[in-house]
N, C-alpha and C positions, 0 to 999 in steps of 0.2 A: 850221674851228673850232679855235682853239688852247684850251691848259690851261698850267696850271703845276701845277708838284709842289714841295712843301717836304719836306729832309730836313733834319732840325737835329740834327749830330752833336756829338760832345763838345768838339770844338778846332775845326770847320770847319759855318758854317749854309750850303746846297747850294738853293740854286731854280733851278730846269731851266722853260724854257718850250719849249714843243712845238706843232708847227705843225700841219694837219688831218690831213698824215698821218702823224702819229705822231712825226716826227722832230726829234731834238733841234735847237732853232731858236739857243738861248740859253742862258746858266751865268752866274748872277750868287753870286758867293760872301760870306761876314764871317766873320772869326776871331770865336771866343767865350773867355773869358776861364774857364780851371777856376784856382780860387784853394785852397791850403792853407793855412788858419791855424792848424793844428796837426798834427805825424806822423800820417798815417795818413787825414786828413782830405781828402775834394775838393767843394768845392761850385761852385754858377756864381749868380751876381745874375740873376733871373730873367727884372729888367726887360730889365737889357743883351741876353739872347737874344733877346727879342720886339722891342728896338730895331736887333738886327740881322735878326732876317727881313724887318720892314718895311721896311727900307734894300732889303735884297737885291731883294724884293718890287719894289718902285718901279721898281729899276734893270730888272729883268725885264719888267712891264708896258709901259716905257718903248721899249720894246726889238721887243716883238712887232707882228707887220702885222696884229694885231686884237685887240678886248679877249679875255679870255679865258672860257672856257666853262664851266669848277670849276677848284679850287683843292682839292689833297689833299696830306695833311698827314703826314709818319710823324717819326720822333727816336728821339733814345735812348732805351735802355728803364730799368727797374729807378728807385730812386732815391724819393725824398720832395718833389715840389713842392708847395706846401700853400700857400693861401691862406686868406682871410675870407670874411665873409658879402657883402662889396662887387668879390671878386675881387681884392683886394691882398694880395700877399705878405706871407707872416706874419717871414719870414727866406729868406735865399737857400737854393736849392734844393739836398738833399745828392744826391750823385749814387751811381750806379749802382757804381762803383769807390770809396766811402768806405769806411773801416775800420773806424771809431768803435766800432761793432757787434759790434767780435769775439771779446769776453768774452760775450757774449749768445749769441751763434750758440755758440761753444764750451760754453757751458752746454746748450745744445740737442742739439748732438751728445750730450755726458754722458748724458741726462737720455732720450734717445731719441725725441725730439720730430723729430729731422731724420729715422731712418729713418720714423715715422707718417706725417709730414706728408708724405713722398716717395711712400706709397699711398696718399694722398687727392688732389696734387694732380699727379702725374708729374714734380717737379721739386726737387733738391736747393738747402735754404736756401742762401744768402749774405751776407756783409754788407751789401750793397751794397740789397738787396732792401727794401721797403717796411715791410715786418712787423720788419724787426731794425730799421730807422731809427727807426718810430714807438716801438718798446720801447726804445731809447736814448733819443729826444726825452725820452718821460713820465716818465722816470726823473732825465735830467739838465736837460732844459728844459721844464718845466710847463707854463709861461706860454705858450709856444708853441702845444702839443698846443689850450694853453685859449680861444687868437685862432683857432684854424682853423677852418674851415669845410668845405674840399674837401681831398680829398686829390686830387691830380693827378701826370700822369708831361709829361715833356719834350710829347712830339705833344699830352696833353691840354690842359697849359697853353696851348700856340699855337691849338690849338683853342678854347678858352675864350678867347682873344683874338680869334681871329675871328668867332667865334659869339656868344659870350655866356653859352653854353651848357656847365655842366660836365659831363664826361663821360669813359668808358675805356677802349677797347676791349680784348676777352675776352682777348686775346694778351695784354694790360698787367698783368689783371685775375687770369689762370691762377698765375703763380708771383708771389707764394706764398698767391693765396684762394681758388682754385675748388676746386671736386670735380671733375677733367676730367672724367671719366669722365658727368656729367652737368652738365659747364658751368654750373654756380651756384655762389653762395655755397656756402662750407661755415663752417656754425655749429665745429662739431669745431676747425676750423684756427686760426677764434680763439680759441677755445680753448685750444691746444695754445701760444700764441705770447705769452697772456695780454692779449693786446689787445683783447677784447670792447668794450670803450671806444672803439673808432678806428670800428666798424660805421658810426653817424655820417657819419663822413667819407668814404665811399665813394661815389662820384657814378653816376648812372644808368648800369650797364652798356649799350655799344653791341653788338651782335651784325652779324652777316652782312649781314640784310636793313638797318640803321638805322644808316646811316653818315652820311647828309647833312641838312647844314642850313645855312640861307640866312644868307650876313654879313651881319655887324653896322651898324651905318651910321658906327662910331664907327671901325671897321677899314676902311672902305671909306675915310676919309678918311686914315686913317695907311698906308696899303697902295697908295690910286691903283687898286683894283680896284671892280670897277663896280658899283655897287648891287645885292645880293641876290641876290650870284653865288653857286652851290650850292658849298658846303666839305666836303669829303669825309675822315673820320675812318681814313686806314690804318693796319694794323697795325702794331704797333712793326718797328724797322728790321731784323734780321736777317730777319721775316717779310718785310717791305719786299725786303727783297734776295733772299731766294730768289724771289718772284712774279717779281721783275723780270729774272732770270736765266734766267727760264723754269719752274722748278720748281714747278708748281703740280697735279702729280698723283702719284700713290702708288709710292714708290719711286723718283725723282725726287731728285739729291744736289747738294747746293752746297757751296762754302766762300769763306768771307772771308777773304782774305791780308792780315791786319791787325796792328796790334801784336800781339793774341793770333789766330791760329787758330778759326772757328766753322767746322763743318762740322756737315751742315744736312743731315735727312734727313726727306722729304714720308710720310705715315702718312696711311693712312684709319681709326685708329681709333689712340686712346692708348694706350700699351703696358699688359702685366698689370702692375698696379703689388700684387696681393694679396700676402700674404705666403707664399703658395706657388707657383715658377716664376716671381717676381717679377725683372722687370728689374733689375739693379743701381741704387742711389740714389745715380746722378750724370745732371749734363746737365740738360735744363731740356727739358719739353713744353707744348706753347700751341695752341690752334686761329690756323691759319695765314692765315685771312682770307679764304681758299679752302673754300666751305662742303663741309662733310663730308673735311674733310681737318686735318690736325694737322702738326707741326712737333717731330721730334724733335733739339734740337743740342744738339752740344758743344761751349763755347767753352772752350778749354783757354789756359792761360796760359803756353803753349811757342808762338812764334811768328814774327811780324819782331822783337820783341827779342832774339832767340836771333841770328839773322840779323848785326843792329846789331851785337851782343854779339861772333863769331863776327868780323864785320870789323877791330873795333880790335884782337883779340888778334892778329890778323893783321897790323897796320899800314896797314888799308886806309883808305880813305874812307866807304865805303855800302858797303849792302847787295848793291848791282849788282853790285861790283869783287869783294866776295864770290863773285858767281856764275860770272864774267866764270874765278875762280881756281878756282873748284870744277870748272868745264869738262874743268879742266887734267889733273886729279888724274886718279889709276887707279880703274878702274870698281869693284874690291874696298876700294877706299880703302885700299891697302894693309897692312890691316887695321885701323884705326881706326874707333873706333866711338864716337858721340856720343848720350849721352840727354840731351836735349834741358830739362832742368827746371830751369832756370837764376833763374827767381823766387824771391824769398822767403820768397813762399804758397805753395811745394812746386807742388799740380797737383791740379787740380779734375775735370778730364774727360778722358777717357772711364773712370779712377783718381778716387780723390779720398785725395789722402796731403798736408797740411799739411807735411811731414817731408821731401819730394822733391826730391831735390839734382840739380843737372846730373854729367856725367861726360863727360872723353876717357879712352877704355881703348884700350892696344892699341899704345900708340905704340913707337915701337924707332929704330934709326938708320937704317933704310929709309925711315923716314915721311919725305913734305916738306909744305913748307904747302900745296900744292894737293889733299894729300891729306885733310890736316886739313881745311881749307875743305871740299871734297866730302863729308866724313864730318859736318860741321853739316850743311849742304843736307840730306843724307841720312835723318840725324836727326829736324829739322826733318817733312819729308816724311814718314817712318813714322809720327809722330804724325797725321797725316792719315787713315793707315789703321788705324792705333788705334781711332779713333773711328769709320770705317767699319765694324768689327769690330764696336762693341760695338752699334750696330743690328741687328734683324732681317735688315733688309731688306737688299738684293740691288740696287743699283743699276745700270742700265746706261747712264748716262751723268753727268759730275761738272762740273758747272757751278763755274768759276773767277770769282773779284773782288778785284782791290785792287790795287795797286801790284805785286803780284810778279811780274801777269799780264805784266809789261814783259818777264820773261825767257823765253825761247824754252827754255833747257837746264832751267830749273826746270818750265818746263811737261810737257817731255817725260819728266822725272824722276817727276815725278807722278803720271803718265799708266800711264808701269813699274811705280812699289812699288805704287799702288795696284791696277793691272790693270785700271782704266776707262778707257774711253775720255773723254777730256779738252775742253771746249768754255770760248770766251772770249768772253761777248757782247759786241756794238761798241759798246754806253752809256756815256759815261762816268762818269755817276751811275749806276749800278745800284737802288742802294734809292730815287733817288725815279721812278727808270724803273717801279718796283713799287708805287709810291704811283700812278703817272698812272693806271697798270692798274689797280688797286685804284675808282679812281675813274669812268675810262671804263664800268667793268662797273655801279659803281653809281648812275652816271647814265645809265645803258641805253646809251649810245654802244657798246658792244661786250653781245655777248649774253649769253658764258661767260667764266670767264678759260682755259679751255681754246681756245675759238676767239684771244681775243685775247694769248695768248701765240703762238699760232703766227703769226699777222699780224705780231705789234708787237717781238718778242725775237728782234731780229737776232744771228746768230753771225760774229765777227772771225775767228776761227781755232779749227783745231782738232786733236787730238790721240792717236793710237792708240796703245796698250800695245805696244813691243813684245815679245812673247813670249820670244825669245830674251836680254832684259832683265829676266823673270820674277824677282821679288823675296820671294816664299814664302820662302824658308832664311832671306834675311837681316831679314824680318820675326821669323820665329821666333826668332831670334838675339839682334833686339832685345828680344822679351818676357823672352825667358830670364837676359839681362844687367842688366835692370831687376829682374828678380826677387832677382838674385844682391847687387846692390845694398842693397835693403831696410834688412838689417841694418843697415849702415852709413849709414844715413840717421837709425836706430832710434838709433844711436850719437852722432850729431849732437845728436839730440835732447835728450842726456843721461840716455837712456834705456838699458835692457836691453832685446837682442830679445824680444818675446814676455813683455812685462810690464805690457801694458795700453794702449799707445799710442794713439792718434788709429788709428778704426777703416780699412781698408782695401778700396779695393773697386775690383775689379777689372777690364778692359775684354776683350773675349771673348778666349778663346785665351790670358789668361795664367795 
């Protein structure tokens, strides 16, 4: 029996066909087009992504030694894809990284809406996020808000092209509408965001058990896929990527080596979000797709940009020739030390400070460049256990993905500051390796996704702490120079420290 898996990321749409036993048979790929027509702004034509998965589609069909058995679905998350009552796009779709919002969101922080809504739904607002898009659309485009019909995300619109059918799944659905804590609606949160008006546009939440449904006849001929093949709804993609990493039980850690940083921690239950003992209100929580299990990450905006960034100050090429130098450098970096906050948006997780500047400290006429390079890397990497920090949980193993997994020295660096043991599965898709699985369990082909993670989530390589590379001092080191920083962040800002700033919140330990 083969399947195929759709991932449909933001610059790159991903279909993976997979042959009976699991294994990657095929990769048919299509650029997608993110268009700015104003600072701040990202949107994508929503047709063009459905006319590149169908291409992708064809070529994969084409491809496989049988038709195939479902088709599961996962994409970007966050964002505003909104059509009509006939399923046409009312305007291209804003995405998950738009800014438009940020007068809105920054009112919300003022105003106290973002610590409420962060105890009702485990997850701090963003621009990017559905609730700030629909509050800019109404305000600055009406007529929009007034042709819609669905509100949709990236996987639901492909869904609603294969099916017919609109629809969201709970991961989509959590930040920023649910009550985690009881996976519904929460009246209060539109409330709190002023959108009562948008309810409407809310399409049949999908859960655990009510993922599949049979294509379209209209996708069947734009697709080459075979008549009333079962489509299967998976959870957005970082959910996508940890199932497919293997993550799919409590305590269980992943991350995304991507332009930004997720690092992705498996819960059996949503954190206390009350206002007493309350987790800090950063990071984002969603039920994982894995029943009775949840998704606590942090996609922080320190990442392979830092990386990129980190190469040309050096004169390099990529990010590789970065590592290839960092190798080089002295295991203390000579004393140099990099915080890693090089975005314009300051820093969202496992921190949330709008104000957060990068820094090299440290430097003297000992420093060489390979020290500098090592002390990004380094940098880079603490922010991975930042955010391990600011979880509960206790991981004893940290599942790797993305382009960085190519380096051997970064993996092993990883493996040190954070003190876990280090794993690289052999997919090369990873999130829609997490879509197949998603699918297999709920087209009965596999039983659990416990059984079918151990079957199906091969390990490439792997990687142990070593001890005597124990990184405890120079974590603490890191907190404490981040902390000593602040001010001079506060300063940038045109600020006085300790004069009201953009509130602060902090990841454990600092």
């Amino acid at each position: 029996m083969t399947a195929i898996a759709i991932d449909a990321g933001t610059t790159v749409v991903k279909v993976v066909g997979y042959g009976p036993d699991g294994a990657e048979l095929t990769v048919g790929r299509r650029p997608t087009r993110v268009t700015r027509p104003r600072p701040g702004w990202a949107e994508q034509d929503m047709t063009e992504v459905w006319d590149a998965v169908a291409a992708a589609v064809r070529e994969v069909v084409a491809a496989l030694p049988a038709p195939p058995r479902f088709v599961a679905v996962t994409g970007q998350g966050d964002g505003a894809w909104l059509v009509d009552g006939d399923g046409r796009p009312t305007g291209p779709a804003v995405l998950w990284n738009d800014g438009r919002a940020a007068d809105i969101v920054a009112g919300w922080e003022r105003d106290g809406t973002v610590d409420e809504a962060f105890r009702i739904c485990g997850s701090r607002l963003s621009t990017g996020m559905p609730n700030a898009v629909l509050a800019w659309l109404r305000a600055h485009d009406p007529d929009r808000t007034a042709r819609s019909r669905h509100l949709l995300t990236c996987g639901g619109w492909l869904f609603y092209r294969l099916t017919g059918q609109p629809a969201v799944d709970e991961s989509e659905a959590a930040a920023p509408f649910l009550d985690i804590a009881g996976r519904t609606w929460s009246d209060r949160l539109f409330e709190l965001y002023g959108v009562e008006w948008a309810r409407d546009l809310l399409p049949p939440l999908r859960d655990d058990d009510h993922r599949v449904t049979a294509l379209a006849p209209a996708a069947a001929a734009a697709t080459g896929l075979p008549p009333d093949v079962p489509v299967v709804l998976a959870p957005y993609d970082i959910c996508a990527t940890a199932i497919g990493s293997g993550a799919v039980s409590a305590g269980r850690a992943c991350t995304i080596l991507g332009t930004t940083l997720s690092t992705e921690i498996v819960t059996a239950a949503p954190p206390a979000v009350g206002p007493a003992g309350a987790a800090a209100p950063v990071g984002i929580t969603v039920p994982l797709g894995v029943p009775g299990h949840y998704l606590r990450a942090f996609p922080t905006m320190s990442g392979g940009d830092m990386l990129d960034w980190g190469a040309r100050l050096l004169g390099l090429s990529s990010a590789a020739e970065l590592m290839e130098l960092a190798e080089e450098g002295a295991e203390d970096t000579a004393g140099v030390r990099f915080l890693p906050y090089l975005s314009p948006a300051g820093e969202r997780a496992p921190f949330f400070d709008p104000a957060a500047r990068g820094s090299l400290t440290g430097l003297s006429l000992d420093s060489g460049r390979a020290d500098v390079a090592r002390a990004v890397v380094e940098g880079v990497t603490l922010a991975i256990r930042d955010c391990l920090a600011a979880s509960p949980a206790e991981p004893d193993l940290l599942t790797l993905s993305g382009g960085g997994t190519r380096s051997r020295f970064w993996m092993r660096l990883i493996a040190d500051i954070t003190g876990v043991p280090v794993a690289i599965p052999a997919d090369t898709e990873i999130g829609a390796r997490g879509a197949w699985l998603t699918g297999a369990v709920a087209t009965g082909r596999e039983p659990d996704f416990a059984t079918a993670a151990a079957r199906q989530v091969r390990i490439a390589a792997s990687y142990e702490p070593d001890p005597d590379r124990a990184a405890d001092g120079r974590y603490a080191a890191f907190l404490r120079l981040r902390e000593l920083h602040r001010p001079v962040w506060a300063l940038g800002r045109g600020r006085t420290p300790g004069d009201g700033g953009p509130a602060y919140s902090a990841g454990a330990g600092a």
